[in-house]
Each structure stands twice: as C-alpha cells, then as structure tokens.
C-alpha positions in Angstrom: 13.8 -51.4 -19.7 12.8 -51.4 -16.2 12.1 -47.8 -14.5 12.6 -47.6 -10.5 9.5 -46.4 -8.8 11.4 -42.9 -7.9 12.0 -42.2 -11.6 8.5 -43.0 -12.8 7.5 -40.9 -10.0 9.9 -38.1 -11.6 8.6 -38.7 -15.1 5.2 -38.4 -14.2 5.5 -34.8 -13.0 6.9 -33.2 -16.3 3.3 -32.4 -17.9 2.8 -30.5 -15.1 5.7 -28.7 -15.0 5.7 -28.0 -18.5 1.9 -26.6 -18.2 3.3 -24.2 -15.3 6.6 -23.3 -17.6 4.7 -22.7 -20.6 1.9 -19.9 -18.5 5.2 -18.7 -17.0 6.7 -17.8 -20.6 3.1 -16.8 -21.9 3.2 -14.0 -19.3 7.1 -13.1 -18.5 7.6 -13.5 -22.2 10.9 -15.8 -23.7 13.5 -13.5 -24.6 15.6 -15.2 -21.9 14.9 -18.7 -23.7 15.7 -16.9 -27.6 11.8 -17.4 -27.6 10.4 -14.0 -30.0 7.7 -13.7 -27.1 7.4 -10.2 -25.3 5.2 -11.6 -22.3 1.4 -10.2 -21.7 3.1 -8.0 -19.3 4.6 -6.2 -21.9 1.1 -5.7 -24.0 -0.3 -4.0 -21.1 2.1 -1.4 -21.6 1.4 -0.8 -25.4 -0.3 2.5 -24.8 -0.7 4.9 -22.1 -4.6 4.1 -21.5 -3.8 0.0 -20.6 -0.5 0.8 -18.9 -2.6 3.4 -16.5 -5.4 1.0 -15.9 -3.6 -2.1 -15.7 -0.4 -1.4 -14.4 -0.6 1.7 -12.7 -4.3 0.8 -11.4 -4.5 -2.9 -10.8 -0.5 -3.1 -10.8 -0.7 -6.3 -13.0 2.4 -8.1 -13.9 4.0 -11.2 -14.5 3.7 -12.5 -10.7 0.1 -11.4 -10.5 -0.6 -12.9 -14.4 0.4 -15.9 -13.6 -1.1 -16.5 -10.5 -4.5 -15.0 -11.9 -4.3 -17.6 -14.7 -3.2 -20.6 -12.9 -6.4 -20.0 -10.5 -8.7 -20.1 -13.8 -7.3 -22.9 -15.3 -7.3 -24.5 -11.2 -10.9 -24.3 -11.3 -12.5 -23.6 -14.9 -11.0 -27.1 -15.6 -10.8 -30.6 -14.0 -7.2 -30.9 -13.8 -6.3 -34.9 -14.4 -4.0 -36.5 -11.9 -1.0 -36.5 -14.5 -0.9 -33.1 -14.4 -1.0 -32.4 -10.9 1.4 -34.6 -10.2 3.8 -31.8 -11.3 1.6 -29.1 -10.6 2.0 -30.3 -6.7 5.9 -29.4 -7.3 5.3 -25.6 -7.0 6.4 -25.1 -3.8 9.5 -27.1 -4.5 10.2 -24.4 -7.2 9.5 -21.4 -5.0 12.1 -23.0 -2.4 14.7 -23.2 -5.0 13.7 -19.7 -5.8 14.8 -18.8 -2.2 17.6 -20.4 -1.8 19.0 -18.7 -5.4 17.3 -15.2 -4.0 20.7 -16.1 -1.1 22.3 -14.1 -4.2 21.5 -10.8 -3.0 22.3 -10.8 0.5 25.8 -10.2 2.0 26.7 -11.7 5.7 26.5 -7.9 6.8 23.0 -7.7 4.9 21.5 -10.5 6.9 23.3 -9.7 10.8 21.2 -6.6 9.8 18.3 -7.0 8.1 17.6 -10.4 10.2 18.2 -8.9 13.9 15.6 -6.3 13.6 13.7 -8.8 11.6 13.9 -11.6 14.4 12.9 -9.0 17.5 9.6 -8.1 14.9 9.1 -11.4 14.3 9.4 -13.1 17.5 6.5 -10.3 18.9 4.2 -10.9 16.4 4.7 -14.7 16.5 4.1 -14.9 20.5 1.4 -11.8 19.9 -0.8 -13.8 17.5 -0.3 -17.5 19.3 -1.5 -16.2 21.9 -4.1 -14.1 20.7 -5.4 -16.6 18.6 -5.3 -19.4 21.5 -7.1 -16.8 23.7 -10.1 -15.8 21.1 -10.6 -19.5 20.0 -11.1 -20.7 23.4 -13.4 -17.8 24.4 -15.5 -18.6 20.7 -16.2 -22.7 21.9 -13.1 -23.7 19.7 -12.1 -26.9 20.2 -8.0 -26.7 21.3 -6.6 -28.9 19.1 -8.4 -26.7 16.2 -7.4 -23.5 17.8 -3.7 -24.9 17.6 -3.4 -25.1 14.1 -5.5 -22.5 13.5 -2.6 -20.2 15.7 0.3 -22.2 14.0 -1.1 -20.8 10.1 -2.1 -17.2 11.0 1.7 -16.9 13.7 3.9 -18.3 11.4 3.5 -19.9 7.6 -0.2 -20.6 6.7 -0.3 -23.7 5.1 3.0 -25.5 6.2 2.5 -25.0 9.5 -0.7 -26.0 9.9 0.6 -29.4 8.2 3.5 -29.3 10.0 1.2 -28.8 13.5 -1.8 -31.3 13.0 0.2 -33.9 14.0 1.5 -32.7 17.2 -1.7 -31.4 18.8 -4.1 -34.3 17.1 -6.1 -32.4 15.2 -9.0 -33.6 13.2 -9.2 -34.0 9.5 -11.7 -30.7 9.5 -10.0 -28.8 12.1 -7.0 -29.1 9.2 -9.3 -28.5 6.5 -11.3 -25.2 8.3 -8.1 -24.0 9.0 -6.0 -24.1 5.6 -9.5 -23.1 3.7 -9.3 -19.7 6.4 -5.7 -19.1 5.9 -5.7 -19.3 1.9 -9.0 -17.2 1.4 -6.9 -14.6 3.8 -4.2 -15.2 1.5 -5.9 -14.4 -1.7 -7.3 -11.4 -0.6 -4.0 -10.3 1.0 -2.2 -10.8 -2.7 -4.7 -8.1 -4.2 -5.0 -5.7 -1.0 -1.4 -5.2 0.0 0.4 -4.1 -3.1 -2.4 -1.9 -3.2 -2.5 -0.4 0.1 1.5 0.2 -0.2 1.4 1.9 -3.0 -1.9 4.0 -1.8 0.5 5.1 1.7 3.3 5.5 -0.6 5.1 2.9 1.6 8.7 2.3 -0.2 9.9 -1.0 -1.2 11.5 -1.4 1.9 9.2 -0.7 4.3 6.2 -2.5 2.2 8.8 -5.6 2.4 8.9 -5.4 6.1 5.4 -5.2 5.9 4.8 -7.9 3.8 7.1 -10.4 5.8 5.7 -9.6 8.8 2.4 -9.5 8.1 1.1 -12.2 5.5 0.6 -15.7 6.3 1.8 -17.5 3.9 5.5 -17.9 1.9 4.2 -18.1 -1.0 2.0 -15.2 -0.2 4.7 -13.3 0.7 7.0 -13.7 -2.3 3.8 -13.1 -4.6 2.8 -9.7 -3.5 6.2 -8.6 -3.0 7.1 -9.2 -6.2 3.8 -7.1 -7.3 4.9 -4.6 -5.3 8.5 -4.2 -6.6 9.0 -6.6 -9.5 12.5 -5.3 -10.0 14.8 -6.3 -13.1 17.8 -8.8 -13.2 19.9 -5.4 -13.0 18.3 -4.0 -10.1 16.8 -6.4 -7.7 13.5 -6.3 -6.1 14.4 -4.3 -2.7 10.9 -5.3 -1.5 11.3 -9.2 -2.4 15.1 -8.9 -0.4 13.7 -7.3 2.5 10.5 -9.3 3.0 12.5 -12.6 2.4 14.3 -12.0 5.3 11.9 -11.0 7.5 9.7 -14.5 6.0 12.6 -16.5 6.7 13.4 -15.8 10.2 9.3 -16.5 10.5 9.7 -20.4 9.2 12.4 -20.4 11.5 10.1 -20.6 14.2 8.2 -23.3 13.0 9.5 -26.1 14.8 9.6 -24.3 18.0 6.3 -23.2 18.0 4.8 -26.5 16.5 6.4 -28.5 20.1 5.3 -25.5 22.3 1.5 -26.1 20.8 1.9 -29.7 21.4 2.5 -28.6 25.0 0.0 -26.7 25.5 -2.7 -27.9 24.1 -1.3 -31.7 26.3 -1.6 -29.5 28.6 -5.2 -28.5 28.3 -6.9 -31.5 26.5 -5.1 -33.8 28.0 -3.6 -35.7 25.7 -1.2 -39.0 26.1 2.7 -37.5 27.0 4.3 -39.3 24.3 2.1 -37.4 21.4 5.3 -35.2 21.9 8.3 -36.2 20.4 11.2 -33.3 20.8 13.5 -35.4 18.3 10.9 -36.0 15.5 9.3 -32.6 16.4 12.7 -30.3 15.9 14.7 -32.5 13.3 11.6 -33.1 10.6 10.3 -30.1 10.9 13.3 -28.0 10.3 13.3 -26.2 7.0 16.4 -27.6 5.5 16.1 -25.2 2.3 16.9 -22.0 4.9 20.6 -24.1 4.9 21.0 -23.7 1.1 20.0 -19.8 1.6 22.4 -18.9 3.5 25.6 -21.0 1.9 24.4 -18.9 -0.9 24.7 -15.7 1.0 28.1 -17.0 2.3 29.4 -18.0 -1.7 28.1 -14.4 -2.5 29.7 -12.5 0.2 32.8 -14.3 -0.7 32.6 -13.1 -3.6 32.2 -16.6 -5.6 29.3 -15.1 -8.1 31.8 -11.9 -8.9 30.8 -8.3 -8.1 27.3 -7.3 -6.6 27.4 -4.2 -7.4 26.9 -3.8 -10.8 25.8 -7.3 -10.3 28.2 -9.7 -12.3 27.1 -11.8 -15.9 26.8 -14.6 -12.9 24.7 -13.4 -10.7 22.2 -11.6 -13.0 21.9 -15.3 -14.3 21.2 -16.3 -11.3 18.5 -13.4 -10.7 16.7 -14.6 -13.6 16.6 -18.3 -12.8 14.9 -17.4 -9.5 12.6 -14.9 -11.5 11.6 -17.8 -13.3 11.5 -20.5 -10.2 8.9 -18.2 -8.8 7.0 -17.4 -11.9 6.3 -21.4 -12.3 6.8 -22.2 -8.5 3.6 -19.3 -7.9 1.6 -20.3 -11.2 1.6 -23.9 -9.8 0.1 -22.2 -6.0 -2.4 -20.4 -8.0 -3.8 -23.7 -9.8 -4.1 -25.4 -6.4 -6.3 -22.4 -5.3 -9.9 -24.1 -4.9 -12.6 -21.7 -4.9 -14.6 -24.6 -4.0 -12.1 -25.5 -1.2 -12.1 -21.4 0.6 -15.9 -21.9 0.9 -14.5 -24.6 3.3 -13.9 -21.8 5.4 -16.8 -21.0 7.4 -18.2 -20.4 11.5 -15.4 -20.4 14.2 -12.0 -21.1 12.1 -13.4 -18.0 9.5 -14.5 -15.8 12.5 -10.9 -16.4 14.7 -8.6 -17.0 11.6 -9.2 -13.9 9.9 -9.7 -11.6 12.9 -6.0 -12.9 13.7 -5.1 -12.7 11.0 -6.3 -8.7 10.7 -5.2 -7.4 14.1 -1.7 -9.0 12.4 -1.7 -7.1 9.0 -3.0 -3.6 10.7 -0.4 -3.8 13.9 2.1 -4.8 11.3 1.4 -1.9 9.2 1.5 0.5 12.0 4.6 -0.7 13.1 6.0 -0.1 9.8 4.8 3.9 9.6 6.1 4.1 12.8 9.4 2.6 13.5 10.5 1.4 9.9 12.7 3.6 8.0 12.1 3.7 4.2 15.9 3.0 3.4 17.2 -0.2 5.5 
C-alpha cells in the first residue's frame, strides 16, 4: 500500500504528540479519559505544608507542570527527529485551543472587551515599534535587525519575528538574536507575572489585561494566564478570557505592522521597492485561526452550544478539550525551549529586546492599577 507524502508526513507526527499527551495526563490527571490518574497537580495538594509551598508559593499547576517538564525533557535529552516532528505541532494545538476558547465569549463580550482592548493595544503596539526602532538605531543596530527585533517585543514574539524577516531582509542571526531575546524574556515573564499579580492582588481581570497587553508572546500569554487563574470546566478562567482578547486584537496587527517595517526600514536601508509585496504581505500573513474564534463566538451567542450560564453538558465539553489543547499545545512550547538556544541572546538584540520589552510590562502594569477596573 502506497502512502501519499501528506499522510506519511501526518503519521510521522503521532510519537510526538503522544509524548506531549501522555505529560499532559501525567500532570492534569485522566479522569476525563476514565484514566484512575489524579494529576501531580492534585499531589501538591495532599497536605497543607505542599499546597502552601507549591501552590500558594510557587503557584504550580498543570499549565506550569507541564511546561516545567517539557523544558527538562527539551534539553536533558536529545530529542530524535521522529519525535519532534510532532512536538513542532504545539502551536497548532494552542490555536485550536483558541479558537474552542470562542466558547466563552458573547458578540456583546467581544464589542466590549475588544474596543478597550484595541485603543490599549494599538498604543502600546506604535509605543514599542517606535521605541524599539529609536533605541536600536541609537545602540549601532543594524535596521533590518532592529525591525524584527520591534516586530517580537510590539506584537507576537516568535511569529512575528518569522512573519517580518522576510519583509525587511534580515539576516539569519539578526532572526536568531532576536527570537533567542524574546523567548528568554518569555521564560522569565511565565514565572514573574503570576507572581507579581498575585503579590498586587491584581484580580483575574485586570492581571488578564495585564497579561495580553504586556507579554510577548501567545503562547506566553495563555501560559501564565492560565497560572494565574486556572479556572475549572464550571467556571472559566476570567483571566485566560480577558487576556485572549486583548492577545488577539495584538496578532491582528501583525500583517500591518510587518508592511509598515518593510517600509521603513526601505526607507532607511535602502532596499529594492519590490521587497514589498502588499498582496503577499497582507493575505499570508493574516491569522486565519482569529476566523474560527470568532464563528465560534457567533455559534455561542446564538446559542448553538445551549446555555452559558450554568454553562451547558456542550460547552463544558468543549472547555475541557481546550484545557487539554493547551496542556499538550504548551508542553510541546516548553520542549522547544533551548537553554542552549537563549544563550543566543547576547550584546545589542539582549540590551534593546529586553529593555523594550520592560518599559512594555511596567507601563502596562501601570496602566492596569490605574485605569483597569477589577470587574470588566
């Protein structure tokens, strides 16, 4: 029997996958699956002494678990390629993740939540572009570098430094210096924000707003909101909902921001006209998951998934298939966390990147004491 390249290509990515599942139900636990497996989060709890050091303390749970573990295993073992091959489908599990999470919005909860999200959004995108541009020309940056470097700390790390090398030229290091920065900003960020939330008492929603507006990364947002605020199928994570949003109408950007970088830096290095391509540049780089987050919203406000509120036998299935999306989705992100590849980061890209990256998560942060209320 003959396989098509597209289905051996499938094939080859279910050890991985079932190496991500399997850390997913060693930590969350398989109750939903008729496994008899509590989950190490529930162990932590077994007496008051673990449950106030590692809960209450380090706030370990499920999300953190299984990021923590899939960063061992990333770099305490040589991963072969017929594992990675699925473990490189992690983000493709976090989008699907989103696009279920379209479950707990209404129509009326995204005109709200995502107008006051797109005003905060759209400052600190233009704030940081600009700020980052500004710093890496006045370090001896190299424009092209300084682009990306501006696309991953203004809008969504990783992706958008992908997504912008392109457009602007940038080198093969200037890509490299730049993801190393963003994701050893990331890391720390996953461990420093849940923490600093719950040390200013910040509530769910305001550390969501926080979170969303202030992280680099996607991944990195769902991660440490989910720290934050795990929630339960019954009762939604209010912090995961809110700083969704907020990440959303962030990615939204990306196609915008990656022409008007292409632009500039044309502009300034003086690169060949047809580098920009307006049809290529808007149409690729559009995130087309964003379309299957909001027909969800729509089919929920409709009322296709039954009552929100208590949440229908539907839609708390649906809650925990995006609990587990992001479980495997983030487990997969963590074993593709190099240590070897964040000491990368060093010189100019380490010294703009992460003071950008700073002035972001502090202005943020103020902005949330400030203006945010704690109930939306």
């Amino acid at each position: 029997m003959t396989y098509s390249n597209k289905t051996l290509g499938v094939l080859k990515t279910i050890p991985g996958i079932l190496l991500m599942f399997s850390i997913a139900v060693l930590t969350m636990g398989g109750e939903d699956l008729g496994i008899p497996w509590p989950g190490l989060e529930s162990y932590l709890k077994i007496n008051s002494l673990t449950k106030t050091f590692f809960v209450d303390v380090l706030r370990l749970n499920y999300i953190l678990l299984c990021i923590l573990i899939g960063m061992l295993i990333g770099n305490l073992f040589t991963l072969p390629r017929w594992i990675m091959a699925g473990v490189s489908t992690s983000r493709l599990f976090i989008k699907l993740g989103v696009i279920l999470l379209g479950s707990l919005y209404s129509l009326a909860d995204v005109a709200k939540l995502g107008f006051t999200a797109i005003i905060l959004i759209t400052t600190f995108i233009i704030l940081t572009l600009f700020f980052t541009l500004w710093l890496g020309k006045r370090t001896g940056m190299d424009p092209s570098s300084a682009a990306v470097l501006a696309a991953g700390t203004a809008v969504c790390g990783v992706s958008a430094i992908v997504a912008t090398a392109p457009a602007v030229r940038a080198k093969t290091t200037d890509v490299v210096f730049s993801i190393a920065t963003i994701l050893t900003f990331g890391v720390v960020s996953i461990f420093v924000f849940p923490f600093i939330g719950h040390l200013l008492e910040l509530s769910p929603h305001q550390f969501g707003v926080w979170a969303g507006t202030g992280i680099l990364s996607s991944g990195q947002v769902l991660a440490v909101c989910l720290i934050f605020d795990p929630g339960t199928a019954n009762h939604a994570s209010e912090s995961l909902k809110t700083g969704e949003i907020y990440n959303l109408a962030r990615v939204l950007f990306l196609p915008f921001v990656v022409l008007g970088l292409a632009a500039i830096t044309t502009r300034t290095a003086k690169l060949p006209d047809d580098e920009i391509n307006i049809h290529t540049g808007l149409a690729s780089k559009f995130p087309v998951f964003v379309i299957g987050f909001l027909a969800m919203v729509f089919l929920t406000s409709l009322g296709f998934f039954g009552q929100s509120s208590p949440p229908s036998p539907e839609l708390i299935t649906i809650r925990k298939l995006y609990n587990w999306f992001f479980a495997i989705g983030l487990t997969g992100l963590g074993m593709q966390i190099s240590f070897s590849e964040l000491t990368r980061a060093g010189g100019k890209p380490l010294l703009v990147g992460s003071a950008a990256a700073l002035l972001k998560a502090v202005l943020a942060l103020i902005v949330v004491l400030l203006l945010i209320p704690e109930q939306p």
